[in-house]
SEZA-334371 format. One record per residue (C-alpha): residue in one letter; x, y, z. Coordinates in steps of 0.02 Angstrom, whole numbers, padded with zeros to 5 digits, always signed. Each point is the difference from the previous one (the first is absolute). Layout:
AXYZ;...
! end
This chain:
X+06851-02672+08640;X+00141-00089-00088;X-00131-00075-00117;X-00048+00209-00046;X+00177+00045-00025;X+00033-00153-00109;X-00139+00058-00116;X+00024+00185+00009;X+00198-00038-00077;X-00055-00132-00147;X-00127+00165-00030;X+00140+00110+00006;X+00113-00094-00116;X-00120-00046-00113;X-00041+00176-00047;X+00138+00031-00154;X-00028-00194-00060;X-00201+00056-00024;X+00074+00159-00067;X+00095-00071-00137;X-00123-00115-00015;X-00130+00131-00052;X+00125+00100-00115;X+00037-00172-00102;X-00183-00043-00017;X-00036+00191-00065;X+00150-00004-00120;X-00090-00176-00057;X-00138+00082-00024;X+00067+00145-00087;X-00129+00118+00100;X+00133+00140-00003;X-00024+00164-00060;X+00129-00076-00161;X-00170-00093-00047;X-00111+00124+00012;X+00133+00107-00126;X+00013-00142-00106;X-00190-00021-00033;X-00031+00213-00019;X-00171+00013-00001;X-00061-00153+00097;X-00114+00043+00137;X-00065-00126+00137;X-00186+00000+00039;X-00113-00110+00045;X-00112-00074-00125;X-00157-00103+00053;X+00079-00050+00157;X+00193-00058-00054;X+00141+00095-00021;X+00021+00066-00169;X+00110+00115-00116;X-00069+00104-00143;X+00110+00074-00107;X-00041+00134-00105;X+00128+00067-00137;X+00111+00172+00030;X-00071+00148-00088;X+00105+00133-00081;X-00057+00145+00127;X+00072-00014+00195;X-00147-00015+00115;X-00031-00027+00163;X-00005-00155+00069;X-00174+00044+00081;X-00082+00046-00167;X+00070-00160-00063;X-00084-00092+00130;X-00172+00107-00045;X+00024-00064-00176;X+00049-00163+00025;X-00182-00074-00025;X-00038+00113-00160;X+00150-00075-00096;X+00032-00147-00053;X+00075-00129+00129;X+00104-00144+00010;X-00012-00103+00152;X+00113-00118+00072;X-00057-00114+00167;X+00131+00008+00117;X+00005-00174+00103;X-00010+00036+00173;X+00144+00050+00122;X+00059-00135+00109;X+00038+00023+00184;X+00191+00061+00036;X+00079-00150+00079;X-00072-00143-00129;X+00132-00023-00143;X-00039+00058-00156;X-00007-00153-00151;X+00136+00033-00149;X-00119-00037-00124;X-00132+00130+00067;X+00175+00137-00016;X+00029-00064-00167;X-00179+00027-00048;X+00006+00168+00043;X+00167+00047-00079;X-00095-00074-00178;X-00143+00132+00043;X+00121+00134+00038;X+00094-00029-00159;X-00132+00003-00124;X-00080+00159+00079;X+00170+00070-00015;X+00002-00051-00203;X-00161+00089-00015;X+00071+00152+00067;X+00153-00025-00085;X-00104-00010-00170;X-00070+00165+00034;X+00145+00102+00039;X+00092+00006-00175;X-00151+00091-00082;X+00015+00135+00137;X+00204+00000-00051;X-00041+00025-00181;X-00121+00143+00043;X+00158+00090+00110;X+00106-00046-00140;X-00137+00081-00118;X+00007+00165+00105;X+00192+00007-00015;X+00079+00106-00128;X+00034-00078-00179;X+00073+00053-00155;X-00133+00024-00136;X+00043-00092-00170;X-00106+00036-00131;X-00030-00160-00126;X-00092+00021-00173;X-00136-00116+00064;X-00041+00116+00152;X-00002+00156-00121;X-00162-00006-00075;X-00081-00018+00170;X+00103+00159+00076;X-00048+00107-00151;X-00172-00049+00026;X-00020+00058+00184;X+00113+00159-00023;X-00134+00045-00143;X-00142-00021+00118;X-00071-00135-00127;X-00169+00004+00074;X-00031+00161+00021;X+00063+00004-00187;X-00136-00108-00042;X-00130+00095+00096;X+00062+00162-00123;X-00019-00103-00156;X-00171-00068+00029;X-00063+00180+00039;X+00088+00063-00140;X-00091-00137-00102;X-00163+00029+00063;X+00016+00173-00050;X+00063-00045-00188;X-00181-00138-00001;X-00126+00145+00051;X+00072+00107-00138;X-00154+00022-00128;X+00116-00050-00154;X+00009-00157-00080;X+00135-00112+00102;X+00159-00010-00101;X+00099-00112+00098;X+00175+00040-00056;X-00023+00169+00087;X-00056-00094+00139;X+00157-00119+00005;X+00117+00144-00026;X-00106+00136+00120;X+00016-00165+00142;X+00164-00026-00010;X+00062+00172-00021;X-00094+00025+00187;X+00071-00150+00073;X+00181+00057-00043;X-00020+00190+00058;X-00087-00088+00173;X+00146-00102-00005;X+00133+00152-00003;X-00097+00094+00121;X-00006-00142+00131;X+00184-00045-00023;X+00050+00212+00042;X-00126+00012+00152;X+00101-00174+00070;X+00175+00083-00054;X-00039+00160+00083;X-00093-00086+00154;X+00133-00123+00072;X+00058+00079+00155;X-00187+00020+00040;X-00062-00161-00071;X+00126-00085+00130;X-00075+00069+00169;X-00180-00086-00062;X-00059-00161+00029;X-00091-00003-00174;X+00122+00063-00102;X+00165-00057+00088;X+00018-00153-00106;X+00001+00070-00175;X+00154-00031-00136;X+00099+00162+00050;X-00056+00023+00189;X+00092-00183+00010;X+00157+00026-00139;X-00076-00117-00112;X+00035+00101-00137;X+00100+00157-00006;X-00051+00186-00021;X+00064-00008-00172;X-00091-00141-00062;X-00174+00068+00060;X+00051+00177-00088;X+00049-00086-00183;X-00156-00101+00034;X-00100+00163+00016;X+00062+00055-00133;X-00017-00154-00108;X-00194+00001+00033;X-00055+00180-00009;X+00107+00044-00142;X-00078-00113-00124;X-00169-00012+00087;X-00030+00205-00043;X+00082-00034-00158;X-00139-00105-00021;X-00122+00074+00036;X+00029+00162-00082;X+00038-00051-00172;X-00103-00195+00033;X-00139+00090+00040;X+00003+00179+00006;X+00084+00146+00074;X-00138+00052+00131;X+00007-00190+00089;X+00201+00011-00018;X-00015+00192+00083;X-00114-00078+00146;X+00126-00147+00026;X+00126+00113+00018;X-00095+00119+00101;X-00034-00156+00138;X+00162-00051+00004;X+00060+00177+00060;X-00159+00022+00121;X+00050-00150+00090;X+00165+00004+00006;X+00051+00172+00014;X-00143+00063+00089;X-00123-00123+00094;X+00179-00112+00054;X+00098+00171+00115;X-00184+00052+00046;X-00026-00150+00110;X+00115+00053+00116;X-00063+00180+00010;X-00175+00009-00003;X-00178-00089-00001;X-00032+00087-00154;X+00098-00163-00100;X-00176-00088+00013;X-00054+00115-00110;X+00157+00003-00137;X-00006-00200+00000;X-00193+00011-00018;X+00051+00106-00178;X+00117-00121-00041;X-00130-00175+00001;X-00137+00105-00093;X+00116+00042-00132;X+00014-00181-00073;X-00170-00043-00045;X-00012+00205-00107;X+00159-00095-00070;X-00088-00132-00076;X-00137+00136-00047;X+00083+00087-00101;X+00109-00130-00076;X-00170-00073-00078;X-00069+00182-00036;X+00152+00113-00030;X-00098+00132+00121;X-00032+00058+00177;X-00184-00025+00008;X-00144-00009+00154;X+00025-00185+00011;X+00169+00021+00019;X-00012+00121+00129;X-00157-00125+00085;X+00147-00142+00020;X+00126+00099+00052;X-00134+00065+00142;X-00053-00192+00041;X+00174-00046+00020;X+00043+00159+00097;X-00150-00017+00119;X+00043-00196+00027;X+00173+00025+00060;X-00055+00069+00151;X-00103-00134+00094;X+00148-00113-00080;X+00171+00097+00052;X-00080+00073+00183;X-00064-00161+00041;X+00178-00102-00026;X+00080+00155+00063;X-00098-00014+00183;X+00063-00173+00012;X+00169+00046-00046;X+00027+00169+00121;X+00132-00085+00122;X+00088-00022-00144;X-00041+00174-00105;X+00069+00073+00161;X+00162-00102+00023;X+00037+00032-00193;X-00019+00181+00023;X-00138+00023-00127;X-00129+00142+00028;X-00167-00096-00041;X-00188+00058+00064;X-00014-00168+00128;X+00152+00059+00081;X-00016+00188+00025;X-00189+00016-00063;X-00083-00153+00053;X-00188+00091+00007;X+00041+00093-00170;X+00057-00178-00057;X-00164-00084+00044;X-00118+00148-00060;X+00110+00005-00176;X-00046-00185-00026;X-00185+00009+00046;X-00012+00166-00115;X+00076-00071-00161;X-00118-00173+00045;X-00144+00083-00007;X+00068+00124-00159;X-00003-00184-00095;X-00193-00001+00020;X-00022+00188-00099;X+00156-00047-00127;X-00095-00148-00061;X-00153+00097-00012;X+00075+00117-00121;X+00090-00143-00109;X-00199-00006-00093;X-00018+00182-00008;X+00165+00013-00108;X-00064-00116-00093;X+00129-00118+00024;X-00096-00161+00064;X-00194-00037+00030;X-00122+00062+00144;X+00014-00176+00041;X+00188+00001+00087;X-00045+00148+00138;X-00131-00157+00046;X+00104-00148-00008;X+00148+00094+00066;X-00093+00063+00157;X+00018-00165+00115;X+00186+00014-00013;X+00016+00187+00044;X-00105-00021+00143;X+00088-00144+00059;X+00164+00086+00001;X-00053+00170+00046;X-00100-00119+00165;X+00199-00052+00037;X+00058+00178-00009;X-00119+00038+00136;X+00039-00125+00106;X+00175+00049-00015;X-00057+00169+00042;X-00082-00039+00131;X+00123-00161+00074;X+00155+00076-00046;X+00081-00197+00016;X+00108-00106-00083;X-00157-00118-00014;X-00111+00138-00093;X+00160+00055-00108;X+00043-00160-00047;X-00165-00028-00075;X-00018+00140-00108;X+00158-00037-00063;X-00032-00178-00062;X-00170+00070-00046;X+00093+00141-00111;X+00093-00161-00105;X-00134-00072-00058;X-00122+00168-00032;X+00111+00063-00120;X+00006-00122-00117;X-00189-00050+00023;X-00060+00182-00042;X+00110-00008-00166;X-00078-00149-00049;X-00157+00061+00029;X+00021+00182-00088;X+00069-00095-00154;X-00150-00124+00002;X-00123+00153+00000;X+00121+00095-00126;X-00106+00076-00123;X+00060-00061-00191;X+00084+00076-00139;X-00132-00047-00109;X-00133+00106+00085;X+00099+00154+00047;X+00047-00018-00192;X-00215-00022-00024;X-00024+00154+00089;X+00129+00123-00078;X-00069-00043-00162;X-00177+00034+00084;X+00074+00169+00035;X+00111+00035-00156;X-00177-00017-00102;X-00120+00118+00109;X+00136+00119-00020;X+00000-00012-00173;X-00195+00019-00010;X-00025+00130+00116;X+00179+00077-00134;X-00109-00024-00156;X-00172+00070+00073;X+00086+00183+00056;X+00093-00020-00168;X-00133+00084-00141;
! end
């Protein structure tokens, strides 16, 4: 009995020694809820039968910690063998603690090296004071001019001025181009100035020069004004007064009409559709000095594309139409915005068909242009018929490169000067017989 009592009170007071025992040997081992902190995103599995961390790096987006475990295989991992725990009462080596302070450190400089770029971002967000320098102003006039879409206008505008059935003069051509770029220019820079409150509530358009301060009001106004002053100028006494009338005429369409109808009704598709066909009859009559068929056969091609193009982007772009408070088919319309696109694809098939009979190219382009049009009036349907960002974004991409392509190919099959010149002559002299056999 005294032998039990003896070993029931060593028991008894050896409790708090094995106590602080145990919360030494854990601080040692720095397996505190400090290390688990320190590491972030260090998770202990096991891997092929030892104990192992994998760390994964933090993402931008909170998740939960269980869909980070689902994921944990798909990304890429970083593992780390753990050694194995010892039992609580053997002491733990100070070369094994200092081993694992090393380990701890250099995963904490690895962190460390990611956390500035995630600072600059923040700092990024924060609001700044915009200073304009001369280097950056070339680039800012650029994007408030829309230079791309500029340089869609003057390509149409020159494929219109090549399938003109004159002789090419190309100092008309020089001053009919740049007169166009300049009035695209203007009218770009007055849709941006009148468009900034809107502009800012959209994703797409919420980083251009005015939305942002880059530039102020003021600026983009004498800019304006720089460019379409001079560029009509231009083109009315460059070239001649119908092509400076038109230029004038699309600058007012689209910035006085199709710009306040966007937020009021669908019927701005339409207006903007007017104001792209008007550049290539531009370059018509800056060759020919006259509204003609052909001019009117462009201006229908261009008009016609501009729907697969603009309600294809636009479908994409409807969280943000809406946000922006623009009043755009996809958004209000979206079945009268699919059945639009898939009418005017299919309207490319007869308007190439009738390019021959006005005797403006050969039989041969309604042939070699055929693949083409069926290809994007097949991507119409399916976005008729999908109604999805997938089908939509394919017509789209399909409408950049179908333009351009069925240019080339109507000037390739452009019927010469020399022969419509052959055949008038043809004509001139059976009119003159047929004159001198009714004349006694």
């Amino acid at each position: 009995g005294l032998f039990v009592w003896h070993l029931k009170n060593t028991g008894i007071r050896q409790v708090p020694c094995r106590f602080v025992h145990l919360c030494r040997v854990a601080n040692d081992r720095l397996i505190t809820f400090q290390y688990f902190n320190f590491l972030k995103r260090m998770y202990v599995t096991q891997y092929n039968k030892d104990l192992s961390q994998r760390a994964k790096p933090k993402s931008d987006s909170v998740a939960s910690p269980f869909r980070e475990l689902q994921q944990l295989d798909q990304g890429k991992k970083v593992i780390h063998k753990i050694r194995p725990i010892s039992p609580v009462h053997q002491p733990l080596s100070e070369t094994s603690s200092r081993n694992e302070l090393r380990e701890m450190k250099s995963a904490a400089e690895t962190d460390e090296s990611v956390t500035p770029v995630r600072a600059e971002s923040k700092e990024d967000r924060q609001w700044k004071e915009m200073k304009l320098r001369l280097d950056d102003l070339p680039g800012v006039l650029a994007r408030l001019s829309k230079i791309k879409l500029t340089a869609l206008v003057v390509s149409t505008a020159s494929a219109g001025f090549a399938m003109a059935p004159v002789p090419f003069d190309l100092t008309c051509f020089l001053l009919a181009s740049l007169g166009t770029g300049l009035a695209s220019c203007a009218a770009n820079s007055i849709n941006q100035f009148f468009e900034v409150p809107f502009d800012s509530n959209m994703n797409r358009t919420k980083n251009r020069p005015l939305v942002r301060g880059q530039i102020s009001p003021l600026l983009a106004v004498c800019f304006a004004a720089s460019c379409g002053v001079p560029g009509i100028t231009l083109l009315t006494l460059g070239v001649n007064p119908l092509t400076g009338a038109l230029g004038a005429f699309n600058i007012f369409l689209y910035t006085c009409c199709y710009t306040p109808m966007k937020r009021m009704s669908i019927a701005n598709t339409w207006v903007g559709a007017v104001v792209g066909a008007i550049p290539p009859v531009m370059g018509w009559t800056a060759a020919t000095g006259s509204l003609d068929a052909g001019a009117l056969l462009l201006g229908g091609i261009l008009y016609s594309w501009q729907f697969p193009h603009f309600n294809a982007l636009s479908w994409g772009l409807r969280e943000d139409y809406s946000r922006g408070g623009y009043c755009m088919m996809s958004v209000t319309h979206p079945g009268l915005c699919r059945r639009v696109a898939l009418r005017h694809c299919l309207a490319l098939i007869g308007l190439s068909t009738v390019a021959p009979v006005l005797n403006i190219t050969t039989w041969t382009f309604p042939v070699i242009s055929l693949p083409i049009n069926l290809y994007i009036s097949y991507l119409g349907f399916r976005f008729y018929r999908d109604a999805d960002r997938s089908s939509s974004r394919k017509l789209f991409f399909c409408s950049l490169w179908h333009l351009p392509m069925l240019l080339l190919v109507m000037f390739t099959c452009k019927k010469s000067f020399l022969e419509k010149e052959d055949k008038g002559d043809l004509l001139g002299g059976n009119h003159g017989r047929a004159m001198e056999i009714r004349l006694p």
